[in-house]
C-alpha positions in Angstrom: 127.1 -18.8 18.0 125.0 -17.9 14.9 126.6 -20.8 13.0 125.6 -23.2 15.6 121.9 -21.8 16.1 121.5 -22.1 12.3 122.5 -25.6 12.3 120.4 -26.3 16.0 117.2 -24.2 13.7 118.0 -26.5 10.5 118.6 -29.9 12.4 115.8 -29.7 14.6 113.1 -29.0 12.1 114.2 -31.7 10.4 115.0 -33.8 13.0 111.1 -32.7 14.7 109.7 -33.5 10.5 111.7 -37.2 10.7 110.1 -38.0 14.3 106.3 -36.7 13.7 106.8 -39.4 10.2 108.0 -41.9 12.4 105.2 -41.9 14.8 102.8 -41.9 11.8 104.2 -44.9 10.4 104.8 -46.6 13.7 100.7 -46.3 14.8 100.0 -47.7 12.0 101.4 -50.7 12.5 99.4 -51.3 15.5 95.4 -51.7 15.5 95.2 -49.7 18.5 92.7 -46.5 19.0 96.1 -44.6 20.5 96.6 -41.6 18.1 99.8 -40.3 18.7 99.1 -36.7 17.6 96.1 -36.1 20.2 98.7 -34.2 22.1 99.0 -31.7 19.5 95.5 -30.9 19.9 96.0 -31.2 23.9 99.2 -28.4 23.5 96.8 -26.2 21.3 93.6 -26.3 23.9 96.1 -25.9 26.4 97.3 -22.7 25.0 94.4 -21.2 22.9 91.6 -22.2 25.3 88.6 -24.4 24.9 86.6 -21.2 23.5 89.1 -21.1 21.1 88.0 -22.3 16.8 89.3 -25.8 16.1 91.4 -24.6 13.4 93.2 -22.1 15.7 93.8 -24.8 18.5 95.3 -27.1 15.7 97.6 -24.3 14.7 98.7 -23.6 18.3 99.5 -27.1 18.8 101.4 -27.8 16.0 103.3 -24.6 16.0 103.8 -25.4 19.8 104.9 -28.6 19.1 107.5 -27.6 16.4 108.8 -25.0 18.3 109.9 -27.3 21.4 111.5 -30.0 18.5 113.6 -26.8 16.7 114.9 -25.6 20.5 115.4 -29.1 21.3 117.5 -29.1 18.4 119.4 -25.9 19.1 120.1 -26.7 22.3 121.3 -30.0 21.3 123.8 -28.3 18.6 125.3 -26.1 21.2 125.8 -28.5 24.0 126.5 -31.5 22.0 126.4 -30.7 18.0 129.8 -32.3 17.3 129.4 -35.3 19.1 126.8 -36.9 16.2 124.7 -39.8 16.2 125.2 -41.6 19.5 125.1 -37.9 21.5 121.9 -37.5 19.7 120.3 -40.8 20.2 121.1 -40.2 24.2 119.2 -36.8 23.9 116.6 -38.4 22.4 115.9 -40.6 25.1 116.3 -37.6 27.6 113.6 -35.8 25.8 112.0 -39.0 26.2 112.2 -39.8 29.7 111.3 -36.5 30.3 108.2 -36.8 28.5 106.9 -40.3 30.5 107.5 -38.0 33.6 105.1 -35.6 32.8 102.6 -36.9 29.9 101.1 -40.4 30.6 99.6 -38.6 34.0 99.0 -34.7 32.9 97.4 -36.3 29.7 95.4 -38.8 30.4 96.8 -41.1 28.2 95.2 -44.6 28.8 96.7 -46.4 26.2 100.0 -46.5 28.1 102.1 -49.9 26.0 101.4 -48.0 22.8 102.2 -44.5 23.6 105.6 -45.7 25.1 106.7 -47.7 22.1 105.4 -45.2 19.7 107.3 -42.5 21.8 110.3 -44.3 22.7 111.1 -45.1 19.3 110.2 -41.5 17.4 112.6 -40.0 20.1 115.5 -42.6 18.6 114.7 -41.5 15.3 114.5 -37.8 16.2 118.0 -37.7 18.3 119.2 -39.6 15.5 118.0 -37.6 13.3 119.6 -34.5 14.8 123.1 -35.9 15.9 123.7 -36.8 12.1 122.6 -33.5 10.7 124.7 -31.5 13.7 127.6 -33.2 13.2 127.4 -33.6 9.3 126.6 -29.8 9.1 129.2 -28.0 11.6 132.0 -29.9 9.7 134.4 -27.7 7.6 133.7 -23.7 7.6 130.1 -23.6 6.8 126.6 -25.1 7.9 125.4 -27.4 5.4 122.2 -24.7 4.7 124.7 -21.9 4.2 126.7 -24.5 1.5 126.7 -22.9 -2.6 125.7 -26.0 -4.6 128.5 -26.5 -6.9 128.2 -25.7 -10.3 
């Protein structure tokens, strides 16, 4: 069990790391005023209050929002770890469709075509992301974080 929540920590910080670049990159592409990382700030306010300093709502949000991608992760590694890239990819959208039932409306998000292509495809990376490193890193006796390099 501690093998596989090291992997599920490991893999989904990455995995969380790989999806937050791709949804960077991917609203840049578009000339859009949709920032994909005003939910961040809406997790942080959420949690911290409105009273709260900027700085401390930022910090809220973004440690809120890595700590769902690492459980994501771990619970991914446990249920499905082994299974790799296709398992992971399917989680992703999961996660996703989760999400579209609960954001768009509980956010406020009006710029609804951009969020769901932005979204849509940072989860593919993500559960991508995740099955590879799961899979790659339960092979063999030992996590790929707990690995000697050789020399």
């Amino acid at each position: 069990m501690v093998r596989f929540a090291k992997v599920g920590l490991g893999a989904g910080l990455l995995a969380t790391v790989f999806y937050d670049v791709s949804k960077f990159l991917l609203s840049q592409w578009d000339d859009s005023l949709y920032n994909p990382f005003e939910v961040v700030r809406m997790f942080g306010l959420l949690l911290a209050g409105s009273a709260a300093p900027t700085s401390v709502i930022y910090v809220t949000g973004v440690g809120f929002h890595l700590l769902n991608g690492i459980f994501f992760g771990v619970a991914f590694c446990f249920f499905f770890g082994r299974r790799g890239v296709l398992a992971g990819v399917a989680w992703g959208f999961c996660l996703e469709l989760f999400q579209l039932s609960l954001y768009p409306g509980w956010l406020n998000i009006t710029f609804y075509s951009e969020f769901l292509q932005i979204s849509a495809l940072s989860h593919l990376v993500y559960g991508a992301v995740l099955g590879l490193l799961c899979q790659q890193s339960l092979r063999g006796g030992q996590t790929a974080w707990e690995r000697k390099p050789d020399g």
